[in-house]
C-alpha angles and dihedrals in degrees: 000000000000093000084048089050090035089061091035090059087041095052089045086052096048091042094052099044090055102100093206086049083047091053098056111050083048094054105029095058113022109039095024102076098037095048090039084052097047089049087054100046091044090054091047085045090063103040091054091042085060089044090058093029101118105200137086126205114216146182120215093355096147083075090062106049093156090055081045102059088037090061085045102055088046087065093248118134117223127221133182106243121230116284083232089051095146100045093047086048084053095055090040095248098124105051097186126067122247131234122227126216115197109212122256091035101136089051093045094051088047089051091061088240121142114259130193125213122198142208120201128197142136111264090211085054091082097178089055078050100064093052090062086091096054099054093041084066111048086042088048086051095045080050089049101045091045085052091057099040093059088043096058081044094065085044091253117136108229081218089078085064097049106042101149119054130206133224135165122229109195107214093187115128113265093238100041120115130242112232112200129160082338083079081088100058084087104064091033083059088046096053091041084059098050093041095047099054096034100088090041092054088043094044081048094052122008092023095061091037082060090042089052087235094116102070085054094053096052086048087073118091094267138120122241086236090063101047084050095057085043098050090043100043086057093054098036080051098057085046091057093039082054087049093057097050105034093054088041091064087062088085108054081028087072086060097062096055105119097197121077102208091055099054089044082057103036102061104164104184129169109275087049079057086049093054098042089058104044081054087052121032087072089050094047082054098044082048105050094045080059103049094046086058093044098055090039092070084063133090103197134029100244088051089053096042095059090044083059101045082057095054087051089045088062093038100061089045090063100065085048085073080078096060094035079049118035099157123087115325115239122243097246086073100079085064090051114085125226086017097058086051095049088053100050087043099054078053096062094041081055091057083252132162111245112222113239091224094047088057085038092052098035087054083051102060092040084056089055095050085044093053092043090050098050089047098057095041087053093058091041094050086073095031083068092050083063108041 
């Protein structure tokens, strides 16, 4: 046990003391959630400032005085847009899209003939983009209310059109949670969790085979299993020293969410920290013993970084099985890591119960990854004396 504890100091030293190593847990947990949140909250800020925004901007509307007073008793306010409309919604100067009346359009509505209304606007000027929905549907109302107008004029109800009516009736539980965009803090914790301990597990492995340290350290009188539980313990260390702070941020990170519907919605609370780390903490370990074989089986550290960019590759690709799925997830997920613990933690985002056999088979499936992976870092450890 002390030559177990002796390697496992000397790994955390090392670790620590590796200013790449050093940079990512730093950024990784501790800027990563609170930037990723305030993005969020600043995207959801201007779609719904485009949502409340009351005013159209419009192109030939005094030929359509009827469309005019519509939009007007709807509260909106009406402004003339820009005779170099296109060319300002191309340098993202107009940040609404504009509405184009084609002349004659009163006539030519009186005159029963089709007419054709347009919205322009640049598709690369995302904030004029998410006013699109707003004016569809006032157009679409304006569409609707002219309809039923000709129709009372030729005596006909428009009720005899629209004879079945429509409601929703929301079933969710009163006290459960709406995950929006938050449903990517997940993955986002899971990558934070591979990229943070991956240049430790390589320093620890490939980087001391290329610095010719490793043959010294076999030749103490010490077991390859040993080294193995000391080398993994030092990484696995770093990962769940990633997982605390990164799910610590969470709390002054909610201070910086700039969209009030959105911190009304996204209450992360200690018990919710509790249960993101119990989720974790198994799967850092299961990570970081993989990625300490992985990088073993190198003999340099640019061969082993690009072997682990590949792991967390893979890894990133897995939680995207939730957005290509959304239904209902299959039972075989809670065997499958990364995947098991996105799942559990988009519970707990949900306001969810987490159910006590899919963390205890979740932990049960991280130990055996953990056990594979010692054991195989224990053979190889001699293997390298000899190569």
């Amino acid at each position: 046990m002390r030559e177990v504890l002796a390697i496992y100091w000397k790994e955390i030293s090392d670790a620590m003391r590796d200013r790449r190593t050093l940079l990512m847990v730093l950024a990784s947990s501790l800027l990563l959630v609170p930037v990723l949140l305030f993005v969020f909250s600043t995207v959801m800020s201007q779609v719904e400032s485009q949502a409340v925004d009351r005013s159209v901007m419009a192109v030939n509307i005094k030929d359509a005085p009827s469309l005019e007073n519509y939009i007007l008793r709807q509260g909106y306010e009406i402004k003339t847009a820009p005779a170099d409309y296109e060319e300002k919604s191309r340098s993202k100067e107009l940040i609404k899209p504009v509405l184009l009346v084609p002349e004659n359009f009163e006539q030519d509505l009186q005159s029963a003939k089709r007419v054709e209304l347009e919205i322009a606007y640049d598709t690369s000027n995302r904030q004029a983009e998410m006013g699109l929905g707003p004016l569809r549907q006032l157009l679409n109302g304006y569409a609707r209310e002219r309809s039923s107008l000709e129709l009372m004029m030729r005596g006909v109800s428009p009720d005899l059109l629209q004879s079945i009516s429509v409601k929703e009736r929301h079933i969710s539980r009163p006290d459960e949670r709406r995950v929006t965009i938050t449903a990517a803090l997940p993955m986002v914790l899971i990558m934070a969790i591979v990229m943070g301990g991956m240049f430790a597990a390589i320093d620890s492995t490939a980087g001391e085979r290329e610095r010719g340290s490793l043959e010294p350290l076999m030749m103490n009188p010490v077991s390859g299993f040993q080294l193995a539980i000391g080398k993994t313990a030092a990484v696995a260390t770093v990962s769940v020293l990633i997982v605390i702070l990164t799910v610590s941020s969470f709390f002054p990170a909610q201070l910086l969410i700039a969209n009030e519907a959105l911190r009304a919605e996204f209450q992360f609370g200690i018990k919710d920290a509790l249960a993101f780390m119990i989720v974790l903490i198994p799967l850092a370990a299961a990570l970081s013993s993989l990625q300490v074989a992985l990088s073993l089986t190198c003999k340099s550290f640019k061969e082993a970084n690009v072997r682990n960019q590949l792991l967390s590759l893979a890894v990133s690709f897995m939680p995207m099985f939730f957005i290509v799925n959304p239904g209902k997830e299959p039972a075989w997920l809670g065997w499958v890591p990364v995947m098991a613990q996105t799942q559990m933690m988009n519970q707990v985002l949900k306001g969810e119960l987490v159910a006590l056999n899919a963390i205890g088979l979740a932990l049960l499936v991280c130990s055996v990854i953990v056990a594979g992976s010692l054991l195989f870092v224990s053979r190889k450890m001699r293997e390298v004396v000899m190569e």
